[in-house]
C-alpha positions as a Python dict, from the first residue, in 0.01 Angstrom:
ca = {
    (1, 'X'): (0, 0, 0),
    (2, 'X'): (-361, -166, -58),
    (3, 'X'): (-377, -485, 112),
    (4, 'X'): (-483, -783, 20),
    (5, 'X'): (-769, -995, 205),
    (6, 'X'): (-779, -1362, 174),
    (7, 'X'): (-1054, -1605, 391),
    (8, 'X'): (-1011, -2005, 374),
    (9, 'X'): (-1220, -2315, 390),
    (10, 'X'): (-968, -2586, 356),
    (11, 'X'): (-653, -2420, 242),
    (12, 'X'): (-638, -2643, -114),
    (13, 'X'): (-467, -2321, -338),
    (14, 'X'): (-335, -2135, -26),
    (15, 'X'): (-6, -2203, -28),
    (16, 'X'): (87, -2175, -434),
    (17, 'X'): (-140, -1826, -386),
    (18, 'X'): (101, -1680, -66),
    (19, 'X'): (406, -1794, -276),
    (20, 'X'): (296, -1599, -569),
    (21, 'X'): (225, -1264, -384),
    (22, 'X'): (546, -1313, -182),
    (23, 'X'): (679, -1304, -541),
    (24, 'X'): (458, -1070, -700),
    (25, 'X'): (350, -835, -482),
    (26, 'X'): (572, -844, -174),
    (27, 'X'): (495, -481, -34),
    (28, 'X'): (111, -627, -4),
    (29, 'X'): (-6, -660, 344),
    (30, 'X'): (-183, -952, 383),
    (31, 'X'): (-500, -1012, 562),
    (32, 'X'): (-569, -1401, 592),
    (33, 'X'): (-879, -1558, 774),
    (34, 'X'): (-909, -1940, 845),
    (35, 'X'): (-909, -2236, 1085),
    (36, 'X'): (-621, -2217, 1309),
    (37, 'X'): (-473, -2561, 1210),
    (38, 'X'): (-450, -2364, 833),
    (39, 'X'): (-368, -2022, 895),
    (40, 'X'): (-187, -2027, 1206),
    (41, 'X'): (197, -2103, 1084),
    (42, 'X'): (213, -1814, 813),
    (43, 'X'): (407, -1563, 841),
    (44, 'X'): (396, -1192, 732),
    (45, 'X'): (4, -1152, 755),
    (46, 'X'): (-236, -1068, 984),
    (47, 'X'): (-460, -1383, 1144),
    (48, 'X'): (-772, -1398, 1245),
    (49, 'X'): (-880, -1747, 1294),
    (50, 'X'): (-1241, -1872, 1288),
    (51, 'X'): (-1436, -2209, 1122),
    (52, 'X'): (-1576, -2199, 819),
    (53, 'X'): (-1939, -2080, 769),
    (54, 'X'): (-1973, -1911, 464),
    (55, 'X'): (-1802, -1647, 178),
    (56, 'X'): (-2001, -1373, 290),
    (57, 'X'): (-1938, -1371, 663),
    (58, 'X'): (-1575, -1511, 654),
    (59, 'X'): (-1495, -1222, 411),
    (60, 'X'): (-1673, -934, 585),
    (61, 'X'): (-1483, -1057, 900),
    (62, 'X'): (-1146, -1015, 746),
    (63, 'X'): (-1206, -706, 497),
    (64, 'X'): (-1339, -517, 786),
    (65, 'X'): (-1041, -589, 1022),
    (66, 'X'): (-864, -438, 716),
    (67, 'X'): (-1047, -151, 622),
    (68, 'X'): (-959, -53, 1008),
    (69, 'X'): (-652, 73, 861),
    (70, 'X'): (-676, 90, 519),
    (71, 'X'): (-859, 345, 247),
    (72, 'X'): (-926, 9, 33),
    (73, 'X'): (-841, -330, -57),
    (74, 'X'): (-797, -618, -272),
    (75, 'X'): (-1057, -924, -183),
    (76, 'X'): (-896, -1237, -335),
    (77, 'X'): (-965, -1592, -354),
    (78, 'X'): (-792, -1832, -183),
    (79, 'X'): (-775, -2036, -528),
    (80, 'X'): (-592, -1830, -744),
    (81, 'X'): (-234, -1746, -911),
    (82, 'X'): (-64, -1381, -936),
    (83, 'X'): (91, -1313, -1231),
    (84, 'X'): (401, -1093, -1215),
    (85, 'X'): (175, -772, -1272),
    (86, 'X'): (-143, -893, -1116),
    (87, 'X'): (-173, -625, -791),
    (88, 'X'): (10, -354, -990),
    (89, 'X'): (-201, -375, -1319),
    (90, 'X'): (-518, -352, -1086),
    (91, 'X'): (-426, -52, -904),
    (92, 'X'): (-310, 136, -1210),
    (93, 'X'): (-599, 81, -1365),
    (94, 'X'): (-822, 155, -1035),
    (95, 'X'): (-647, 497, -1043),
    (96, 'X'): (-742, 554, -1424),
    (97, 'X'): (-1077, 446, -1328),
    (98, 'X'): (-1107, 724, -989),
    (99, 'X'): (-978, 991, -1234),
    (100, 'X'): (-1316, 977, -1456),
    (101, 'X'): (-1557, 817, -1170),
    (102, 'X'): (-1650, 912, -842),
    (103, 'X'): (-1820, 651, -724),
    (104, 'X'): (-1591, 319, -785),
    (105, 'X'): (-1786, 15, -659),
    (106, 'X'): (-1584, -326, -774),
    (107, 'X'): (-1308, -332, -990),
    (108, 'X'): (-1225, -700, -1069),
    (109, 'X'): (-909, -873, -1249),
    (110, 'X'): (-975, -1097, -1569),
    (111, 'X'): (-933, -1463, -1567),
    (112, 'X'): (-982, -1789, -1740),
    (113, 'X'): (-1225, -1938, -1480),
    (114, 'X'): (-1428, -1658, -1388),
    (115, 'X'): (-1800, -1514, -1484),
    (116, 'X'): (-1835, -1408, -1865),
    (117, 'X'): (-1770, -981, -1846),
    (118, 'X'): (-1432, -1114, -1671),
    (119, 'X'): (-1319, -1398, -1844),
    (120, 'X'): (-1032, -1328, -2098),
    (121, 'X'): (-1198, -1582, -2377),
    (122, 'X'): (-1475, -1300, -2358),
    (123, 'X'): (-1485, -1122, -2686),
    (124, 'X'): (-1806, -887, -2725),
    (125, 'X'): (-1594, -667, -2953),
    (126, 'X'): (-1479, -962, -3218),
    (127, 'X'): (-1142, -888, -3203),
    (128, 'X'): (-912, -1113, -3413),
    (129, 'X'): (-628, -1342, -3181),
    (130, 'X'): (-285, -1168, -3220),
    (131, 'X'): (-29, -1353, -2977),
    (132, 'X'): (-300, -1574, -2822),
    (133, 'X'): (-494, -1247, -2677),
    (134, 'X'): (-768, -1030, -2773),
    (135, 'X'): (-696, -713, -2827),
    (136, 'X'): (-995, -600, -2593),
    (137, 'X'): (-833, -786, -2279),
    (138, 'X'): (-593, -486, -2259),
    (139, 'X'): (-894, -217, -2199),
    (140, 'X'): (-1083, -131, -1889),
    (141, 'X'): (-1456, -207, -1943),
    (142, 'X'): (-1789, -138, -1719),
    (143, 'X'): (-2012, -444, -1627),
    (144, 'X'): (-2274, -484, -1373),
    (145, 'X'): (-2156, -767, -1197),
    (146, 'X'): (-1773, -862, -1066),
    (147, 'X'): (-1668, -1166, -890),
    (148, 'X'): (-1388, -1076, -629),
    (149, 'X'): (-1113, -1344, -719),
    (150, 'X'): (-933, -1070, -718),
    (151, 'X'): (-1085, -711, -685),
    (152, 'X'): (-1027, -375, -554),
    (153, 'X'): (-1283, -205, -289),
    (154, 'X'): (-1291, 109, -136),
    (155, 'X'): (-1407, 170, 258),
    (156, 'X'): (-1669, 358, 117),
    (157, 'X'): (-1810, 147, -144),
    (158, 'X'): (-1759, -160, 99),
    (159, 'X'): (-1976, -37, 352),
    (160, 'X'): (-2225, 53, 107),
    (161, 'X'): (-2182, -319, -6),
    (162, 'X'): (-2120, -605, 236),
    (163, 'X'): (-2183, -912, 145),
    (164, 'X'): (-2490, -1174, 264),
    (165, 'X'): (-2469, -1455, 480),
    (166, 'X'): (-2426, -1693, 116),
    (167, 'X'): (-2151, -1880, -60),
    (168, 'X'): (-2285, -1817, -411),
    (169, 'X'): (-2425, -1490, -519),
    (170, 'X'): (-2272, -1327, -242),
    (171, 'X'): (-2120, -1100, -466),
    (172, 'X'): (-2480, -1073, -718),
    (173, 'X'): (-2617, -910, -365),
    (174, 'X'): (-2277, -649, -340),
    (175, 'X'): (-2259, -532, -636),
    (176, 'X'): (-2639, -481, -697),
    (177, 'X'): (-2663, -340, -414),
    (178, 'X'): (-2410, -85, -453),
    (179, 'X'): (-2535, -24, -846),
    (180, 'X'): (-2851, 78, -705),
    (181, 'X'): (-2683, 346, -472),
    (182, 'X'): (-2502, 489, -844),
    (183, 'X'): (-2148, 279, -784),
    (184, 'X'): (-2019, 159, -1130),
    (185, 'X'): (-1795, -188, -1115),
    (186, 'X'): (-1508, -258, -1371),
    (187, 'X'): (-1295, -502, -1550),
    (188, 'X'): (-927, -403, -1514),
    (189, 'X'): (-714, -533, -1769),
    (190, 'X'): (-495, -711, -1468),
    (191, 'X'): (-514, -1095, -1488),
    (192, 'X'): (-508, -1363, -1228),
    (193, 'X'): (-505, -1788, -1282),
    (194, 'X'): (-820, -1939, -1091),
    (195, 'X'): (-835, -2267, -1047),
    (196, 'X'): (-1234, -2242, -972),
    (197, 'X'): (-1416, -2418, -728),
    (198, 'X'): (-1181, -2464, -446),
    (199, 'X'): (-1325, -2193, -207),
    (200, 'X'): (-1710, -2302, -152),
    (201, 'X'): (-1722, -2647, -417),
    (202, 'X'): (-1859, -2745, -674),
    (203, 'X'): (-2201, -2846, -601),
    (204, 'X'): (-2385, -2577, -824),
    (205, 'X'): (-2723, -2707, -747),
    (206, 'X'): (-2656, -2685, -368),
    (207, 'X'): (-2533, -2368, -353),
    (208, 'X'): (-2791, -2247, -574),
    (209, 'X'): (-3003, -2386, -349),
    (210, 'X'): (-2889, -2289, -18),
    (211, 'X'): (-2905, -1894, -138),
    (212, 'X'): (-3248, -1874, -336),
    (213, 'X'): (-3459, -1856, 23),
    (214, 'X'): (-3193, -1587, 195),
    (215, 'X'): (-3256, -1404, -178),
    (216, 'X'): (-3627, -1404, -207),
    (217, 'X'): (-3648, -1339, 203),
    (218, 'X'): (-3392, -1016, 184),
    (219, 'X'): (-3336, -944, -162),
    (220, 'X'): (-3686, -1031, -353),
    (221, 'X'): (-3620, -757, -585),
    (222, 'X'): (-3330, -949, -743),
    (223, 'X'): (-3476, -1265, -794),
    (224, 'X'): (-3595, -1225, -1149),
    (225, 'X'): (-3269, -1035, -1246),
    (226, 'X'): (-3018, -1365, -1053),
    (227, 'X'): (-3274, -1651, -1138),
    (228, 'X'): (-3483, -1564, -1430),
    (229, 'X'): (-3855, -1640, -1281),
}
């Protein structure tokens, strides 16, 4: 089965989000990286402790431990809720996508706190409300940017696409990155809860800040296309 890779800062969602794949998803292998006082008493995952420094490195660290043994897997947030048919939906629909597309970069689950493409009040086809959904949330749809709450990767398109040393726009850098080798990302029609914010905080300003000089240093290219001028 495709694993699942989770990375903390302070732990807020972790437990609620470990109950819910015990639940959910129970044949997922879990990958979970965090400070030892956090991390160290769970059970039925594989540890590797370390402080926090930032999303980028603390996921790399634990997504390549598990693409050591896996073909792919799921990078999710520490703040968010499965749903009964979260990690199932996602994979059925990564299968559906591998059938018509080679190269699969990011395939990412809707949600109500999440970028626009992803974000089930996201309409662009003006579908009328029938039992409190859009009709469109049950389609698989192409965007060019995914944020990994919870979203498949594949060895290959991972080490296409690492992410940068950042907190925000860590995964702007991925998936442009792997766009501009010809990987295509995806919405899935799978849906997680995110609370928002818990991972890195909510200081937008400072984390805008403290990834705008890595950007125009590494990545000058995308500064006009994450930042506008």
């Amino acid at each position: 089965m495709i694993p699942i890779c989770i990375a903390t800062a302070n732990g807020k969602g972790l437990p609620v989000l470990l109950e819910s794949i015990k639940q959910y998803a129970p044949e997922a292998f879990v990958y979970l990286r965090g400070p030892e006082r956090l991390v160290s008493h769970y059970k039925n995952a594989r540890i590797m402790f370390g402080e926090p420094r930032n999303f980028g490195e603390d996921y790399n660290d634990i997504i390549d431990d598990a693409l050591r043994y896996a073909q792919a897997c799921i990078v999710c947030n520490d703040d968010v809720v499965l749903t009964p048919n979260s990690y199932q939906r996602l994979l059925e629909d990564v299968e559906v996508i591998r059938e018509l597309e080679m190269n699969v970069g990011w395939v990412g689950a809707r949600s109500d706190c999440v970028r626009p493409s992803q974000n089930i009040r996201f309409n662009p086809e003006g579908d009328p409300l029938y039992m409190n959904r859009f009709k469109s949330e049950q389609f698989i749809r192409e965007t060019e940017n995914i944020s990994p709450i919870f979203a498949y990767i594949s060895r290959d398109a991972w080490h296409h696409g690492k992410f940068p040393p950042l907190n925000w726009y860590s995964d702007d850098v991925s998936c442009a990155d792997l766009l501009n080798q010809g990987y295509r990302h995806f919405v899935s029609s799978a849906y997680v809860h995110h609370v928002g914010s818990q991972t890195i905080g909510m200081n937008a300003q400072k984390l805008v800040a403290e990834a705008l000089p890595w950007i125009k240093e590494h990545r000058p290219q995308y500064v006009e296309r994450f930042f506008g001028t």
